[in-house]
C-alpha positions in Angstrom: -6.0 -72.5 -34.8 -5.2 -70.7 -38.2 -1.2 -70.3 -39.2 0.3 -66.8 -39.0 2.8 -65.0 -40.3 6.3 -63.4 -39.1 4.3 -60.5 -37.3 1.4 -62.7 -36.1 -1.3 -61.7 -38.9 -3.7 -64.6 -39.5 -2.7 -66.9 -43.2 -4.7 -69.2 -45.2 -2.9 -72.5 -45.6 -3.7 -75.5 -44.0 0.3 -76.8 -44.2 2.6 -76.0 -41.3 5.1 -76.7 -43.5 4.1 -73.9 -45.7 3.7 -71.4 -43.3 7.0 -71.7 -41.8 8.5 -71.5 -45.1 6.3 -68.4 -45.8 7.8 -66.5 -42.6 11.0 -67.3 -43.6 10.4 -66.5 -46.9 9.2 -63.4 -46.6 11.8 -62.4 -43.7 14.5 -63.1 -46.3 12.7 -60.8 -49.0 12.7 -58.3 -46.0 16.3 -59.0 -45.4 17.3 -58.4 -49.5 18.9 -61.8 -48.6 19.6 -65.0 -50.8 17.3 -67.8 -51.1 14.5 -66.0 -51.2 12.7 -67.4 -54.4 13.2 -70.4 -53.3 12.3 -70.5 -50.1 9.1 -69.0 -51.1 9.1 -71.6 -54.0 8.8 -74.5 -51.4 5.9 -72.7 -50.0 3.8 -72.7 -53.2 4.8 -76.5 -53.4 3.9 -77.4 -49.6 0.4 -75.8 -50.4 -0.2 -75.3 -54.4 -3.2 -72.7 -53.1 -1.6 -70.4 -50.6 -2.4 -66.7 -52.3 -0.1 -65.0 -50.1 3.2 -67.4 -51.0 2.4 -66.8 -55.1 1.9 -62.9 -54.5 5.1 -62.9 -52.2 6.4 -64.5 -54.9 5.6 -61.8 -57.4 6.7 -59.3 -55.6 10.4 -61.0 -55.6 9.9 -61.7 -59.7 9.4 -58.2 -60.1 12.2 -56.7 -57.7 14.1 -59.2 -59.9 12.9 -57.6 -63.4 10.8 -60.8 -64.2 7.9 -59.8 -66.2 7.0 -63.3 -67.2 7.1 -64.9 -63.7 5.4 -61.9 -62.3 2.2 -62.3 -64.3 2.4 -66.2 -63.7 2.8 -66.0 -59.7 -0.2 -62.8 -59.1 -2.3 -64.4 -61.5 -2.5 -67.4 -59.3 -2.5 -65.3 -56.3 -5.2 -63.3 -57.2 -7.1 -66.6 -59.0 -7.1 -68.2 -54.9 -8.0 -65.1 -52.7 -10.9 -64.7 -55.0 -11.8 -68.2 -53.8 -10.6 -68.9 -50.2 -8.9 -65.4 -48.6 -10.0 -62.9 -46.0 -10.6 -59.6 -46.2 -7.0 -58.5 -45.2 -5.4 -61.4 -47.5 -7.6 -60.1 -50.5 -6.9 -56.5 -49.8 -2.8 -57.9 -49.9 -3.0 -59.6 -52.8 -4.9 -56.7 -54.8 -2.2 -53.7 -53.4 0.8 -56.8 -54.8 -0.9 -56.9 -58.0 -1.1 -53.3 -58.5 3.0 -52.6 -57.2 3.9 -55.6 -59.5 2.2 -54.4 -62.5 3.7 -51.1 -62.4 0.0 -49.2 -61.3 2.3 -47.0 -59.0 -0.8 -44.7 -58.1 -3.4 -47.1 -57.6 -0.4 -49.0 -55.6 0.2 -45.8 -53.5 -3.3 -45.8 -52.1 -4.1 -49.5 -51.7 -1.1 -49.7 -49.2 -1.7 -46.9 -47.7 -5.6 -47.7 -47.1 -4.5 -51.8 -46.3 -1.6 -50.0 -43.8 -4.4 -48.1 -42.0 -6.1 -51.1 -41.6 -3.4 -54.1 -40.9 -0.2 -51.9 -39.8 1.7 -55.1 -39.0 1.3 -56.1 -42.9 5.2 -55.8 -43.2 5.1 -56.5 -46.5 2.7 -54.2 -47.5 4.0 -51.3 -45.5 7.1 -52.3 -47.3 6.0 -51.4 -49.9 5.6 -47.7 -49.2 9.0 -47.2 -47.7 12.8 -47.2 -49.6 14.6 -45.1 -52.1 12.4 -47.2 -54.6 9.3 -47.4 -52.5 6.0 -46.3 -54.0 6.5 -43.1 -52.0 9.8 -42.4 -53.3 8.4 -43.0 -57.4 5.4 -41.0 -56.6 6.9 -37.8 -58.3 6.0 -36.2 -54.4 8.5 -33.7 -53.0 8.0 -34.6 -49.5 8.8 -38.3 -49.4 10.6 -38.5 -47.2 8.8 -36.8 -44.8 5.8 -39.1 -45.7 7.8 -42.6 -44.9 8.6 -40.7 -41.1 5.4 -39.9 -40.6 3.4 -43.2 -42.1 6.5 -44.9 -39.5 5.8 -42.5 -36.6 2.2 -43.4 -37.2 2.5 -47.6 -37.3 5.7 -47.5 -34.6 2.5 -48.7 -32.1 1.9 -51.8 -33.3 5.3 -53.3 -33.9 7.4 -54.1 -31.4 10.0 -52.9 -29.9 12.9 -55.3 -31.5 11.1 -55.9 -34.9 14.3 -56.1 -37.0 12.4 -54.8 -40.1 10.6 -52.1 -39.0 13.5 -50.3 -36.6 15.4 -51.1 -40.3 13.3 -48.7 -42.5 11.6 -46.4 -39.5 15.9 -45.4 -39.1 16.5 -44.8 -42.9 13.4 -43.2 -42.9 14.6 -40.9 -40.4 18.1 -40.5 -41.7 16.9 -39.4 -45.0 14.5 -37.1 -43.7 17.8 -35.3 -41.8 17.2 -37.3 -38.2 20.7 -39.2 -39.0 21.5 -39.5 -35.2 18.3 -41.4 -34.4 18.3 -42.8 -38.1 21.9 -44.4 -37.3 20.9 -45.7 -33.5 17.9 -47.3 -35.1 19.6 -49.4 -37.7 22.4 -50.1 -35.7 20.0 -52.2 -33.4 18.1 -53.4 -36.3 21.9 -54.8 -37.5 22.5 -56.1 -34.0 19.4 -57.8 -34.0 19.5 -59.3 -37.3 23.3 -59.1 -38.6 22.0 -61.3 -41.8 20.0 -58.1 -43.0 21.1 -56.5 -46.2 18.4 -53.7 -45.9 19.9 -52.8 -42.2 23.4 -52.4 -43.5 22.4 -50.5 -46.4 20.9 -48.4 -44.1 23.2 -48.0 -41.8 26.2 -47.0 -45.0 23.4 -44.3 -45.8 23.4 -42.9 -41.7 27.0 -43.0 -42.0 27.3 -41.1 -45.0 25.1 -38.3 -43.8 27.1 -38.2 -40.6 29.5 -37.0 -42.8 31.3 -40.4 -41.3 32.4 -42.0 -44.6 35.3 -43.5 -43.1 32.9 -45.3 -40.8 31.1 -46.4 -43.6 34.0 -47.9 -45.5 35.4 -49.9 -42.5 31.8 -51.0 -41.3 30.9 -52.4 -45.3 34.4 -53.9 -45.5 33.9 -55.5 -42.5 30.1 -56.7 -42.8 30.2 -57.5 -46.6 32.4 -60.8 -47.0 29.2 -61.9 -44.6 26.8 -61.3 -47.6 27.2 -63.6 -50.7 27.8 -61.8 -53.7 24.1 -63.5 -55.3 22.5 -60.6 -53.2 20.5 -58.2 -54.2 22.2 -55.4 -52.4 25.7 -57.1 -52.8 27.0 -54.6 -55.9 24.7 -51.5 -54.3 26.6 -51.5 -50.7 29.7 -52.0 -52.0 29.2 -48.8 -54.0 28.9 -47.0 -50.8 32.5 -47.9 -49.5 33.2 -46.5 -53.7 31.2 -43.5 -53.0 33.0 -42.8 -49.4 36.3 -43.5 -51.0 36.3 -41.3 -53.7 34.8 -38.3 -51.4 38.1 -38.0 -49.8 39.5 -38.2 -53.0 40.9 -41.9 -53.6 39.7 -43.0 -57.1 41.8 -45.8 -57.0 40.4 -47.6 -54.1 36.6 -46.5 -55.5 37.5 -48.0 -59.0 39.2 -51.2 -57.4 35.5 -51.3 -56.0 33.9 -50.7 -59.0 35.8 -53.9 -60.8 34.9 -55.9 -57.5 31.7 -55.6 -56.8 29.8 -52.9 -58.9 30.4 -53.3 -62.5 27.4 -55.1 -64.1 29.2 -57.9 -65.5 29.6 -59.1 -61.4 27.2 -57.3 -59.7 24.0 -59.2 -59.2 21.4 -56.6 -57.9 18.5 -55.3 -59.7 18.9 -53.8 -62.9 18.4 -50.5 -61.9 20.7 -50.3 -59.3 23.0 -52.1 -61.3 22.4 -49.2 -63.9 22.7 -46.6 -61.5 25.3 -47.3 -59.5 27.5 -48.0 -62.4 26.9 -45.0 -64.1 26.9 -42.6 -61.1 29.8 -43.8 -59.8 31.8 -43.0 -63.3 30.6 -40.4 -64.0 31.2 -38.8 -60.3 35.3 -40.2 -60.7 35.2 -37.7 -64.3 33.3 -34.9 -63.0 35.9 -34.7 -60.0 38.6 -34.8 -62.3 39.8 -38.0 -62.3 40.3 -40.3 -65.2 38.0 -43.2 -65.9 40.5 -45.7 -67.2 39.7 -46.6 -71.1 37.1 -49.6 -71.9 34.8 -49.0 -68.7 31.8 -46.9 -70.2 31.0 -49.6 -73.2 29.9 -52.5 -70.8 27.7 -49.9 -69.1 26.4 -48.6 -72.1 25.3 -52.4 -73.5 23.7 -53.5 -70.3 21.9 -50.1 -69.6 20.9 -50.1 -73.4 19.3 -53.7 -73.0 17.9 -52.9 -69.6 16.4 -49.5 -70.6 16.2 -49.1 -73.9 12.5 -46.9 -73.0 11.8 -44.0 -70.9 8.8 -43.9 -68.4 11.1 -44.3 -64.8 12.0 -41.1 -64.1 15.2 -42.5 -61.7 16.3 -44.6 -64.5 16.0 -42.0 -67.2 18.2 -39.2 -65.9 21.0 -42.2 -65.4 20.6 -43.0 -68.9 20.9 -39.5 -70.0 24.0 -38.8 -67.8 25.2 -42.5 -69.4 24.9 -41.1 -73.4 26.4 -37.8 -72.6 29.8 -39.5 -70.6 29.5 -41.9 -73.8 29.2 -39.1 -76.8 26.0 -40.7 -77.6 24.3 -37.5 -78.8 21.9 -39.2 -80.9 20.7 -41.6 -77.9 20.7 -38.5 -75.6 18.2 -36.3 -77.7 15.8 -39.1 -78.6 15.4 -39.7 -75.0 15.1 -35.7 -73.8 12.5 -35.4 -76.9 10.7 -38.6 -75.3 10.8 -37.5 -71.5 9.8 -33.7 -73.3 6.5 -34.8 -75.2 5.7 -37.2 -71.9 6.1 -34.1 -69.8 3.3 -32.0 -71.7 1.0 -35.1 -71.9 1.4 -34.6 -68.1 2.9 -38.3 -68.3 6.1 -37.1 -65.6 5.1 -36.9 -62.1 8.5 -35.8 -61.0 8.1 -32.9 -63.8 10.5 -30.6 -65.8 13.7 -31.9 -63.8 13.7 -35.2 -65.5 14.2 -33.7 -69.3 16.2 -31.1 -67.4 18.5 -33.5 -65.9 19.9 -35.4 -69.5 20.0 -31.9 -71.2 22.5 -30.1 -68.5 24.7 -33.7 -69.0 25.0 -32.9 -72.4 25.9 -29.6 -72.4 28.2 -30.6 -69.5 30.2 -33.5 -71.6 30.6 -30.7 -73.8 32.3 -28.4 -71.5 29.3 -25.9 -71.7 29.6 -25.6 -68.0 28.2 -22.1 -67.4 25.2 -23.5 -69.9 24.5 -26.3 -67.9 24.4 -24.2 -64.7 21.4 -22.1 -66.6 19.5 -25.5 -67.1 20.1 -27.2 -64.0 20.2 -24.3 -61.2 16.3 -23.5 -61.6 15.5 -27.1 -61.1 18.1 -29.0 -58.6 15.5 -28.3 -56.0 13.3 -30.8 -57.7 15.7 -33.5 -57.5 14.2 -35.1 -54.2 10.7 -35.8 -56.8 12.9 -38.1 -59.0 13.0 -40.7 -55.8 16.1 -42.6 -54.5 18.3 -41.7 -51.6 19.7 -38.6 -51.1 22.9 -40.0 -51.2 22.2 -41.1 -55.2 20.7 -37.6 -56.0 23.8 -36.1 -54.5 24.8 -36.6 -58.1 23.0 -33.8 -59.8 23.9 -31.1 -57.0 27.4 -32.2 -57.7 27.5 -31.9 -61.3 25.8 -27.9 -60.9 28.7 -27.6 -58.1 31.2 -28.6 -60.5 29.8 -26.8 -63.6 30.0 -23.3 -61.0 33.7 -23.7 -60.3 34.0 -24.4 -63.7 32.4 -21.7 -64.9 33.9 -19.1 -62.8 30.6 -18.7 -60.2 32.5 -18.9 -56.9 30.1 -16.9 -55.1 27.4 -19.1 -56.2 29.4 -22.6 -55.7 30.4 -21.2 -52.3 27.1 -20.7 -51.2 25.6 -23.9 -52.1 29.1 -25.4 -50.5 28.1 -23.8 -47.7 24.9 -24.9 -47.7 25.7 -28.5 -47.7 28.5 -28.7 -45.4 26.1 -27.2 -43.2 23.8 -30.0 -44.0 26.4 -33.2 -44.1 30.2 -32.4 -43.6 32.2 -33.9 -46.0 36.1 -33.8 -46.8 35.4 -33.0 -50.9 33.2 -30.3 -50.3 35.5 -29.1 -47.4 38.4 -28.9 -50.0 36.4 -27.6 -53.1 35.6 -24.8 -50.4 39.4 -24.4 -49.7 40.0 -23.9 -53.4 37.1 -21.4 -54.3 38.7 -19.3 -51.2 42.0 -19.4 -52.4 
């Protein structure tokens, strides 16, 4: 009888010792949880020629930012399924190589053609799903109604307590605006699986758009000490509890946060959350009003600079404008908006004019042009949701037009989109910036 994986899918290894390693492997990638490279390591050594470990393994180098290790690990992958793999384990490997290698279109519709075929493929439907899935990059507007429906779709042939898929089938739902159900599904995904970093980031992100940020503060605070600070999602949930603080208006606690567990010299997520999160966060405590203490904006500025010194990720690239306009880097800012304009009429954008759009309004609203950068971003905020990530990230750009109204004078204007969105998620800031337009 062959091995098989975590979901019961049929693997090519003749080691028992590499298969269980393999499950657990992968269940940790799942899971955003530590060990993961080296549990999968010990699965390449148990059995040099198991494809599926090495392109596991790839996968983790390039959530990791790894270039070099990614190209090692798929190339030896894709060297032993062309020798020894089945058709599903072939099909896998080839959908890996693609995601890894950045081939997000060609990614897109391998997973989505292996998903129709092997469902249970967790960590290829994993791919698809996420603020940083291959649905959520695709430049698409309706994401997140895609991830609900390729989850509704699959829901048959998981079971009922699979921790992973009741983890992203909830976000899923919660960022599509099913929070309730989102929230109830990740909340059982957490109970069955409390060493799940994906399920708790999930469940902050219910939370917030309950409009419960309170909840989400004492529910972090209380699950985080459980996660070691090597994790991947470490840095990102902790900026949660930052972003829930400072929506009721305490900048101190979200900046004690920040030096904690965000800033990149501590945090130890991916680089682009480490990126974003930094500069969202700081640039959210100024745009509200409240001083960002002297010396914090430099470290973020030589790590984004190293990180992404390019443009070509549309997620990344309206971060790094925001970054040189808080900074006064003019010179930084316009070599990037005359990059991300010539790739836009090449056609080269899939998210479109919002991305250009995006790191011109920051300019113009560092320099206190707030009724100009109401004129560049009003026509576009709509097209936010194409630039991927969580609703709770793109919050960011709705915020920074809502502040540019007040600012501005446009109360009718900022009151309608305040209405708007309290209707949507209630939320103590917007509930007092409502207060003030009326008085």
């Amino acid at each position: 009888m062959s091995n098989l994986d975590s979901r019961g899918l049929p693997i090519t290894t003749k080691s028992d010792e590499a298969a269980r390693l393999y499950r657990q492997g992968v269940d940790l990638l799942l899971s955003a949880w530590p060990g993961t490279i080296e549990t999968l390591r010990q699965a390449t050594n148990a059995d040099p020629d198991f494809a599926l470990a090495h392109a596991a393994l790839a996968r983790m180098h390039a959530i990791c930012a790894e270039p070099v290790k990614v190209k090692t690990s798929i190339a030896r992958a894709r060297e032993i399924v062309a020798r020894n793999g089945t058709p599903r384990e072939k099909s896998h490997v080839a959908t890996i190589a693609f995601a890894v290698s950045g081939e997000g279109k060609n990614a897109l519709e391998s997973a989505l053609s292996h998903a129709d075929q092997w469902p249970r493929d967790a960590l290829i439907l994993s791919l698809l799903l996420g603020a940083f899935g291959l649905f959520a990059f695709s430049g698409m507007a309706e994401h997140d109604e895609a991830r609900v429906s390729l989850c509704e779709k699959h829901a048959p042939s998981f079971d009922a307590d699979d921790w992973w898929f009741l983890t992203y089938r909830g976000w899923s739902h919660t960022e599509n605006g099913g929070v309730t159900l989102g929230r109830d599904l990740t909340t059982r995904a957490l109970e069955l699986r409390p060493a799940n970093a994906n399920g708790a980031h999930a469940l902050a992100h219910a939370m917030f758009e309950e409009g419960a940020g309170k909840d989400a503060e004492t529910f972090i605070h209380g699950w985080l000490p459980s996660y070691d600070a090597s994790g991947l999602l470490h840095g990102h949930i902790a900026w949660h509890a930052a972003l829930s603080a400072l929506e009721r208006g305490d900048a101190k606690t979200a900046l004690a946060i920040y030096a904690k567990h965000v800033r990149p010299a501590v945090s130890c997520g991916v680089p682009l959350n480490v990126m974003t999160d930094a500069v969202s966060l700081l640039w959210r405590i100024q745009a509200y009003g409240h001083e960002v203490p002297a010396g914090l904006w430099e470290p973020v500025k030589a790590y984004s600079n190293t990180r992404f010194p390019k443009v070509g990720l549309s997620f990344a690239d309206i971060h790094m404008g925001l970054l040189s306009a808080a900074t006064g880097d003019r010179g930084a800012a316009n070599d990037r908006i005359e990059a991300l304009t010539k790739l836009l009429e090449a056609g080269s954008i899939a998210a479109g004019p919002v991305v250009p759009a995006v790191c011109r309004a920051a300019l113009t609203f560092a320099d206190e042009d707030y009724a100009g950068c109401v004129r560049i971003l009003e026509p576009v905020v709509k097209e936010a949701v194409r630039l991927g990530g969580s609703g709770a990230q793109r919050e960011i750009i709705e915020d920074t037009l809502l502040v540019a109204l007040m600012r501005s004078g446009q109360a009718e204007k900022a009151r309608g989109l305040l209405d708007t969105r309290l209707h949507r998620r209630p939320s103590s800031r917007d509930t007092n910036w409502r207060s003030q337009i009326a008085a």
